[in-house]
C-alpha positions in Angstrom: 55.0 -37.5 -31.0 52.9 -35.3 -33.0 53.8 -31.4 -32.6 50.3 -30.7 -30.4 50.1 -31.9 -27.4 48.2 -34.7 -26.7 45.8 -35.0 -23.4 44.8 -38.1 -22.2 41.6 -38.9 -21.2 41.8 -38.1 -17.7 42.7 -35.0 -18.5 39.9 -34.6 -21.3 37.3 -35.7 -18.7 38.2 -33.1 -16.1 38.3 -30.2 -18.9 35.0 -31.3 -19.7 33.6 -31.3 -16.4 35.4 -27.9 -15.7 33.4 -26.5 -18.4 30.1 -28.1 -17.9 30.8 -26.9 -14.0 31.2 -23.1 -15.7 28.2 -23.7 -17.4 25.7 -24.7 -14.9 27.2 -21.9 -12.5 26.3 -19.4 -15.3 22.7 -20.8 -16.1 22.0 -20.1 -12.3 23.5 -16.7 -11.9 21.3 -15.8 -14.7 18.3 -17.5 -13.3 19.2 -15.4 -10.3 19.6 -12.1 -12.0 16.3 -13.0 -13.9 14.5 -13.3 -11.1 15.9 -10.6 -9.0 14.8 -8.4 -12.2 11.1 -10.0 -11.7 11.0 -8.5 -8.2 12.6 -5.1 -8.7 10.8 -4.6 -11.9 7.3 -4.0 -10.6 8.8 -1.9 -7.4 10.4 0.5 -9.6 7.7 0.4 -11.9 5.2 2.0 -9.4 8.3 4.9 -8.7 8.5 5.7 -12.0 5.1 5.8 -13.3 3.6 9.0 -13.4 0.8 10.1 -10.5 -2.5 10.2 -11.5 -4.0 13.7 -12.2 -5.4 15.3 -9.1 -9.3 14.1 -8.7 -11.8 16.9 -7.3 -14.2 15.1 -4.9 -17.5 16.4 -4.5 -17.9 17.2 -0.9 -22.0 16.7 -0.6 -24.3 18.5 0.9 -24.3 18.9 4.9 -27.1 20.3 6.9 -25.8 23.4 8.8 -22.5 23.3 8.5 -20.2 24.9 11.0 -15.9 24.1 10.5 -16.6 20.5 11.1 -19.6 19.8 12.4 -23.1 19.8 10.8 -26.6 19.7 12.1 -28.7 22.0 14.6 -26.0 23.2 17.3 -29.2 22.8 19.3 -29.6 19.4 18.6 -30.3 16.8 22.0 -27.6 14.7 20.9 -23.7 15.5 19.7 -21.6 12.8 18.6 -18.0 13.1 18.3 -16.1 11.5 15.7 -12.3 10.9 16.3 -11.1 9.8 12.8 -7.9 9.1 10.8 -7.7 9.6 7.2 -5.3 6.4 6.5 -7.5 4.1 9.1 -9.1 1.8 7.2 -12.5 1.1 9.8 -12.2 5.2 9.4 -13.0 5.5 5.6 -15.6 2.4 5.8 -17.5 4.7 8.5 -17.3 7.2 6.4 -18.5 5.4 3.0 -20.9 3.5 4.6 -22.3 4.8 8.2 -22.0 8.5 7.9 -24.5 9.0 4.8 -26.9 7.0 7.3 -26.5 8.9 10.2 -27.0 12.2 8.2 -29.7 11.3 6.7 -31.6 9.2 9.5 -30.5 11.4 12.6 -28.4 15.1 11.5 -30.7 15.7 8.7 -33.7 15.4 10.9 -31.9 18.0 13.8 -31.9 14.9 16.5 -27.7 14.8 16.2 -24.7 16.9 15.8 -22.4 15.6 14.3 -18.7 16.7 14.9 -15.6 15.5 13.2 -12.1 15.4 14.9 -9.0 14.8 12.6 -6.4 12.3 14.9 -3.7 12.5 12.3 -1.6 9.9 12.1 -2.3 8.4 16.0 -5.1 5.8 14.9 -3.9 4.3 12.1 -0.5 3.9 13.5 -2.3 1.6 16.3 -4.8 -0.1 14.9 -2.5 -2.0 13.5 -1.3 -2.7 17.1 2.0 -0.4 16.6 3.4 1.8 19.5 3.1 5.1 19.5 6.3 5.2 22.2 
């Protein structure tokens, strides 16, 4: 006998499939890690980046205004709007309706138009949550 040991095949074949077993486990923890990486990535992205600068909007001209109405106080109509800043409907109103309605009816002293901030309670259910 030589002074090494010798393995027999048998055992050669199982040290080989031990390894290639090692093997393929590490290829998939890294395909794990990699694509746990290409999930987090983008969320902490969006934490870390910096915020925008702040954006002045220009707030338009309104026809008599008064807190948060405008129009003629006098006017034969008032319509009351009960809006939410995060409400999506809310903001399409306001981009696409409201310029209508002032110029067609509040401009013209038919309508007063009042606004009425809801906070938080319409866009928490329009989306069908509870408020309870």
């Amino acid at each position: 006998m030589s002074p090494e040991k010798e393995i027999s095949k048998r055992q050669a074949r199982r040290e080989e499939m031990r390894r290639r077993s090692q093997r393929q486990r590490l290829i998939t923890i890294g395909f794990i890690v990699l694509g746990a990486l290409l999930i987090v990535a983008p969320i902490v992205y969006q934490m870390l980046r910096p915020v925008a600068a702040v954006v002045s909007v220009d707030p338009g001209s309104h026809p008599n205004p008064n807190d948060n109405a405008m129009g003629d106080p006098n006017a034969p109509i008032k319509i009351e709007e009960f809006s939410d800043f995060q409400c999506p409907f809310c903001e399409r109103f306001h981009k696409e309706t409201e310029p209508l309605l002032r110029q067609y009816y509040v401009d013209t002293g038919k309508v007063l138009f009042v606004y009425r901030s809801m906070g938080n309670w319409v866009s928490n259910n329009v989306g069908g949550a509870s408020t309870e």
